[in-house]
Each structure stands twice: as C-alpha cells, then as structure tokens.
C-alpha positions as CSV (number, residue, x, y, z in Angstrom):
1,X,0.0,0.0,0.0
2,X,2.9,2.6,1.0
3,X,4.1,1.7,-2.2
4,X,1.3,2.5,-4.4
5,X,0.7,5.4,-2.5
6,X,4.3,6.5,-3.3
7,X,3.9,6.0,-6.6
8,X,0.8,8.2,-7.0
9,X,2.3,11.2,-5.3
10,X,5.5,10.8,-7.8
11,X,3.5,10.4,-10.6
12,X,1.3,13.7,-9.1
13,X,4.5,15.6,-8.5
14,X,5.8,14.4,-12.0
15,X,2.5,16.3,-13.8
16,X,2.2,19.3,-11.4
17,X,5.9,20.2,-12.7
18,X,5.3,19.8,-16.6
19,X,2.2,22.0,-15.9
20,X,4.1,24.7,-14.4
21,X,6.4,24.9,-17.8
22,X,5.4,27.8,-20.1
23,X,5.4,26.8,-24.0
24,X,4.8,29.0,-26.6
25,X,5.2,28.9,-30.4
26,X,6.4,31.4,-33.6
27,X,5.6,30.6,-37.2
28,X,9.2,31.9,-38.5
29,X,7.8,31.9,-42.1
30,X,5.0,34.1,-41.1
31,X,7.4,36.6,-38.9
32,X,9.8,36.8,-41.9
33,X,7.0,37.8,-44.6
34,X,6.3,40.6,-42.7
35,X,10.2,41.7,-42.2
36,X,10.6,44.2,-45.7
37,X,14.6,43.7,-45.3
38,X,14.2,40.0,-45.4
39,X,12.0,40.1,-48.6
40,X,14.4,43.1,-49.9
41,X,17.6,40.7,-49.2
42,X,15.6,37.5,-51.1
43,X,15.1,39.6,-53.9
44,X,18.6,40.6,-53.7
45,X,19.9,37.2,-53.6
46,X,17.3,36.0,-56.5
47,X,19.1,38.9,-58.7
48,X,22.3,37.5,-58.0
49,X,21.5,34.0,-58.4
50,X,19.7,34.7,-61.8
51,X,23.0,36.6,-63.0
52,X,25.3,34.1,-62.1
53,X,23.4,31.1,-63.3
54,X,23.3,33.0,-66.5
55,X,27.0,33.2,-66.5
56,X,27.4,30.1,-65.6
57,X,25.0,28.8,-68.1
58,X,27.2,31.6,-70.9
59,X,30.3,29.4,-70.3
60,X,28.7,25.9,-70.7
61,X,27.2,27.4,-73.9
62,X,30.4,27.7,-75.0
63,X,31.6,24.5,-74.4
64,X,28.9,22.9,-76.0
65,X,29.3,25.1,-79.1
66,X,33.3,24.5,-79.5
67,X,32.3,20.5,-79.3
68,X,29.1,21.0,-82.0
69,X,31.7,23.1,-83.8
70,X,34.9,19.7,-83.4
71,X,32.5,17.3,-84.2
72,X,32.0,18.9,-87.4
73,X,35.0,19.1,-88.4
74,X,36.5,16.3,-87.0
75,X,37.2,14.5,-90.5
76,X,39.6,17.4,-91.3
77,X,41.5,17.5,-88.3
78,X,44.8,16.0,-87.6
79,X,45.4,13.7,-84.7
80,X,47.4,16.8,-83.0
81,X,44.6,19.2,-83.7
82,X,42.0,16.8,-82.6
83,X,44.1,16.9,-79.8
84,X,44.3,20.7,-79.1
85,X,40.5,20.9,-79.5
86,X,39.7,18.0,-76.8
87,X,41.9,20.0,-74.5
88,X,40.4,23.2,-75.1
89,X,36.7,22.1,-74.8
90,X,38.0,19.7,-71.4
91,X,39.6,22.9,-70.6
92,X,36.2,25.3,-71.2
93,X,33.8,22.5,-69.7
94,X,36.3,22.4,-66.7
95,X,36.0,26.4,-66.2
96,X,32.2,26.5,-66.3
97,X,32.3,24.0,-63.6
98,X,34.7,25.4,-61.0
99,X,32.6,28.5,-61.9
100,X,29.6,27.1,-61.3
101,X,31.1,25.3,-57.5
102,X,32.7,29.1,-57.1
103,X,29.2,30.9,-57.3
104,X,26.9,27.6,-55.6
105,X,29.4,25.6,-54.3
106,X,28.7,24.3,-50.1
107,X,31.0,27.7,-49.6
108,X,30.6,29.5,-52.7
109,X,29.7,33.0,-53.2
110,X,25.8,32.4,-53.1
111,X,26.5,30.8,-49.5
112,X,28.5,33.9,-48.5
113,X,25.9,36.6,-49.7
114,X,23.3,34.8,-47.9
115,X,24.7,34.8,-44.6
116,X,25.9,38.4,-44.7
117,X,22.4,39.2,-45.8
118,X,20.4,36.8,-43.5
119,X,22.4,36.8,-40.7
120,X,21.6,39.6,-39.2
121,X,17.9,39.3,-39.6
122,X,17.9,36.1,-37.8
123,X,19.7,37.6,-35.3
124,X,17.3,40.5,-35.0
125,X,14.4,37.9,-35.2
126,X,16.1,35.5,-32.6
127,X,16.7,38.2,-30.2
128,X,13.0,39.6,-30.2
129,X,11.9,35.8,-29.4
130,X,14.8,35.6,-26.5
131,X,13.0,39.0,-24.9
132,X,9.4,37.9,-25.6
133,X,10.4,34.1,-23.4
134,X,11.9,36.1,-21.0
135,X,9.0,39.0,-20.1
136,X,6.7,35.7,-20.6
137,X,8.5,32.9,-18.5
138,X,8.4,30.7,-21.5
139,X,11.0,28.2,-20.8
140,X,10.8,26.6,-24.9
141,X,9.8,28.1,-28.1
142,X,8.8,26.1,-30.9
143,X,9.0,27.2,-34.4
144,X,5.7,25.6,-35.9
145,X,7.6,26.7,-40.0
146,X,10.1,24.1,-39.6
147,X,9.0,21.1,-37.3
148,X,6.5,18.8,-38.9
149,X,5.6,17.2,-35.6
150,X,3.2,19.7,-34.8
151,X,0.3,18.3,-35.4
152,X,-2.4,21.1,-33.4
153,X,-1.6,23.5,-31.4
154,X,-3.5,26.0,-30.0
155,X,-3.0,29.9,-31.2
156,X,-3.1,31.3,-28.2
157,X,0.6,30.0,-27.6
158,X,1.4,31.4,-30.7
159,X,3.6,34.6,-30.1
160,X,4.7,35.2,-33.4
161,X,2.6,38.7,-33.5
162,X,4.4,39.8,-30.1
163,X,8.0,38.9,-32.1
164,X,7.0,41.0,-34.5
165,X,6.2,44.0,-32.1
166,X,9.3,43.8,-30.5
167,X,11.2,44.0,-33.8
168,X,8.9,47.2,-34.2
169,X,6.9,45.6,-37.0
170,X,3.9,45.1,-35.1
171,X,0.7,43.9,-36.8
C-alpha cells in the first residue's frame, strides 16, 4: 500500500511540474514575410542567383558550341589538332564548372551573400523571441515553420505577432 501510494504522489508531482512549464510557439515563415529587409535581401539574392546562373550557363554554352563546332570538323582535323580541341573544350567544360562550384558551391559566393544578408535578420528575429520568453516565462519556443511534428496547437501559444512588435513591425 505505501508503495502504491508512493507512486501516486511521484506520478502527481511528476504532472504538477510539466504543468508549471510555459510553452509558446512562432511561425518563422510568417514573422519573416512581414520583415521588408528580409523580402528586400531575397530579392537581392534571387538577382544575383539569376546573374550568375546566366553566366554560368554563358560558359557551358560555349563548351557545348566548340564541341558541335569539333564534331563537325572532325574528318579534317589531324590527330594533334583533334588533340588541341579535346583540351580546349575539357579545358572550357572544366572552367564552367569550377565556376559554377565558385558561385553555388557548399562555400561558394551564393553561400557567403546569404549569410551576410540573413544573418543579421535572424539575429534580430532571434533576439526579439529571446525578450518575448523572458518578459513571458516561456522556458521553450517552438518554431511551428520548420518542425513537422506539430500536429495542433492552440493559437493562443502562438507569439509570433508579439515577435514581430518587438522587432517594431507590429501587426
């Protein structure tokens, strides 16, 4: 009996401390829409993305041209000059790639722009949440955006308008 008894006061002591924790949740794609310098700097980076991939796509071009162009005249081509023109379209087809891994490469340019645009955004946007928590006594924030496990949840733990506010974009 004392241990049964034990159990239900652990088991009552367990659920009166997950009640006492404060959740709340943001909708980071929401909050973001309604930042103008985050849809000014995706524009920005769609500009330069557009330019580059045209570039890009300007020196492949090319590469496909000069092989159209030795395949043509292959028949009148010496070995040595078959040669030259293998190396030179290699050589071309080998520039649009490291061109293409310079501007959209894991650490290319693309990458870089990003996080000098982005960065401070999230920061800004991260910051507003950390104040919000803190004047609320949320212990965790969820970002409904990016976790799929979220199946309902109810909106009024949703403090993404209050993010917002404290970034001074209040809606």
């Amino acid at each position: 009996m004392k241990k049964l008894t034990f159990a239900l006061l652990m088991m009552l002591a367990c659920t009166a401390g997950a009640y006492a924790q404060k959740f709340a949740l943001i909708d980071m794609e929401y909050i973001l829409k309604n930042v103008p310098a985050y849809e000014m700097a995706n524009e920005q980076l769609n500009q330069i993305s557009q330019r580059w991939q045209k570039e890009v796509e300007a020196k492949a071009a090319e590469a496909q041209t000069m092989y159209k162009n030795y395949q043509s005249d292959m028949v009148f081509l010496t070995d040595d000059q078959k040669a030259k023109k293998e190396e030179a379209i290699v050589a071309k087809e080998k520039e649009a790639s490291e061109l293409r891994y310079k501007y959209f490469g894991p650490e290319g340019e693309l990458y870089k722009k990003r996080q000098s645009l982005m960065q401070p955004i999230q920061d800004e946007v991260y910051n507003a949440v950390k104040k919000v928590s803190e004047e609320r006594g949320y212990q965790c924030v969820f970002d409904r955006a990016s976790s799929a496990n979220i199946i309902f949840a109810s909106p009024r733990i949703d403090v993404s308008n209050e993010v917002l506010a404290k970034m001074g974009y209040a809606k």
